[in-house]
GUKETOR-161812 format. One line per 3 residues: number of its first residue (from 1); for each residue x negated, y, z of C-alpha. Coordinates in nm, 2 decimals, always signed. Last residue first. Layout:
BEGIN
NUM	X,Y,Z | ...
This chain:
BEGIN
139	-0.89,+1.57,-1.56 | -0.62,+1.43,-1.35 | -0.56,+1.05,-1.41
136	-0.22,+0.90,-1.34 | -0.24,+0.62,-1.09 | -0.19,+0.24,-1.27
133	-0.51,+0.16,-1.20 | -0.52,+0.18,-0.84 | -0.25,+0.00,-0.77
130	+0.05,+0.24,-0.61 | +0.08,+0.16,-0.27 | +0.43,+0.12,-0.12
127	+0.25,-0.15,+0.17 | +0.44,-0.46,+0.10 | +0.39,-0.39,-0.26
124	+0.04,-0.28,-0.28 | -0.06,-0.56,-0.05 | +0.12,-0.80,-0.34
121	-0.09,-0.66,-0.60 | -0.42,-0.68,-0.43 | -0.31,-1.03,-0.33
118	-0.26,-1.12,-0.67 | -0.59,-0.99,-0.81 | -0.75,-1.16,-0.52
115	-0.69,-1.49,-0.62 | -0.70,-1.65,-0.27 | -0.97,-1.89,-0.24
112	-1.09,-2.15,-0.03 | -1.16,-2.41,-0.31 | -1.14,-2.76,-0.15
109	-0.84,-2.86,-0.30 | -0.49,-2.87,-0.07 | -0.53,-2.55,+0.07
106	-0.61,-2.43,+0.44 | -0.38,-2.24,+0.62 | -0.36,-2.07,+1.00
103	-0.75,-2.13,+1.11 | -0.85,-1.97,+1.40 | -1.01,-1.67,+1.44
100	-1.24,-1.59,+1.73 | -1.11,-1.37,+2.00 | -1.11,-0.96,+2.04
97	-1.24,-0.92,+1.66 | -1.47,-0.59,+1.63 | -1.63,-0.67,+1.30
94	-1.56,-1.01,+1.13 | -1.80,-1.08,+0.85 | -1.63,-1.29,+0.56
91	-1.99,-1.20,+0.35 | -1.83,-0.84,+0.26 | -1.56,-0.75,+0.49
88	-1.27,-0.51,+0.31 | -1.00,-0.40,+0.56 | -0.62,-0.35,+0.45
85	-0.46,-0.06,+0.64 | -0.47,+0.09,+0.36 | -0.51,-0.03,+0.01
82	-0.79,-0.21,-0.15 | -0.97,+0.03,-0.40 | -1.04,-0.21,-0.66
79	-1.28,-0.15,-0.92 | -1.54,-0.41,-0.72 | -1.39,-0.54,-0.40
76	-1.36,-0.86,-0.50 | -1.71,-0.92,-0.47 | -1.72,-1.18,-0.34
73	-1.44,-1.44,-0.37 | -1.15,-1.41,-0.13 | -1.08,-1.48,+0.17
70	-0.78,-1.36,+0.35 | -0.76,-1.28,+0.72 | -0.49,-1.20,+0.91
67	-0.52,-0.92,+1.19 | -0.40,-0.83,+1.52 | -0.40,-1.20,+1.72
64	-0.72,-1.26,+1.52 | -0.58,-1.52,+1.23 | -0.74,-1.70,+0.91
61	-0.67,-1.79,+0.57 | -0.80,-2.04,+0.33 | -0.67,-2.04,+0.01
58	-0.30,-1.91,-0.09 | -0.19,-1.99,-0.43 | +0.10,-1.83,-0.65
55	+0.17,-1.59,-0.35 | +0.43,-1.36,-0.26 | +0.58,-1.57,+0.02
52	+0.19,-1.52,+0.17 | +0.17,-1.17,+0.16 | +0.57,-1.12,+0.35
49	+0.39,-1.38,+0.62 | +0.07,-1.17,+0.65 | +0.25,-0.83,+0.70
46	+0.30,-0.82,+1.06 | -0.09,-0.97,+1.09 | -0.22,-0.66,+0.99
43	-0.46,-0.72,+0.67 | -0.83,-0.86,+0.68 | -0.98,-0.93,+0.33
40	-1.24,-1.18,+0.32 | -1.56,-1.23,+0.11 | -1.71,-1.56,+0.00
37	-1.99,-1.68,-0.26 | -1.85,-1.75,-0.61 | -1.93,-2.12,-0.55
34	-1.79,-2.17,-0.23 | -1.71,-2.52,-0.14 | -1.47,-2.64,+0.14
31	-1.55,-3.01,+0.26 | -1.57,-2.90,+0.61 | -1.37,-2.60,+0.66
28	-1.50,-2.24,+0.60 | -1.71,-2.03,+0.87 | -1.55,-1.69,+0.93
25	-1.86,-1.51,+1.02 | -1.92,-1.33,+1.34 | -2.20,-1.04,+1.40
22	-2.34,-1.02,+1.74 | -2.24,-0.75,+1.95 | -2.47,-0.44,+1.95
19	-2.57,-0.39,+2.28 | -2.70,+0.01,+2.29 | -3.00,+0.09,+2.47
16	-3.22,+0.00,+2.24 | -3.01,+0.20,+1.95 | -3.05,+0.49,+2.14
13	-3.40,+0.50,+2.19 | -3.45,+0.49,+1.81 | -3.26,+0.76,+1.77
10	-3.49,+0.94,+2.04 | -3.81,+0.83,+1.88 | -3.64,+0.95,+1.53
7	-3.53,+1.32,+1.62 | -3.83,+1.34,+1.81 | -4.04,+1.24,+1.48
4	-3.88,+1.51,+1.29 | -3.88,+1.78,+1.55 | -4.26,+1.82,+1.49
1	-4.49,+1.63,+1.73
């Protein structure tokens, strides 16, 4: 055996041994329809009321305790750096979430969007980001 394979066989025998939680999904209302598919952007809960006053249209959000969770269509991630401590979850996945979240707001249509362009902007704000595309370039 060269040190290769060992290297393998023994990450291998890590991952057995290792209980991976399984992966939650923050499932939508009844009646909710997703036709841009669905990602969700998870922000410290201290900041989700100052978000959500700063909003032209909040969709479907959701709350951990810790963490407030925005979704948003997919994708929404592309040419935007979302600021810190703002988490990105592709397919609305919830990674290391102490309880299930619950449903805080549901809109009056059944689109469960927030426009992510706006709550980009206003997570800039709240947090004294500078949006992406308005830092000076360095050559």
């Amino acid at each position: 055996m060269d040190l290769n394979t060992l290297v393998r066989l023994s990450r291998r025998r890590q991952r057995a041994g290792r209980s991976t939680p399984p992966l939650l999904r923050l499932d939508l209302p009844a009646g909710m329809t997703e036709p841009l598919g669905c990602d969700a952007v998870a922000v410290p809960a201290a900041f989700g009321p100052r978000l959500m006053s700063r909003l032209p249209r909040v969709g479907c959000v959701y709350e951990d305790g810790a963490r407030w969770w925005w979704i948003v269509p997919a994708d929404s991630d592309v040419a935007m750096e979302w600021p810190a401590p703002a988490a990105y979850s592709a397919g609305a996945v919830v990674r290391d979430a102490d309880c299930r979240p619950v449903l805080i707001n549901r809109p009056a249509d059944d689109v469960p969007y927030t426009p992510p362009i706006p709550l980009y902007l206003a997570l800039c704000r709240v947090t004294g980001t500078t949006p992406g595309w308005s830092r000076a370039l360095s050559a």
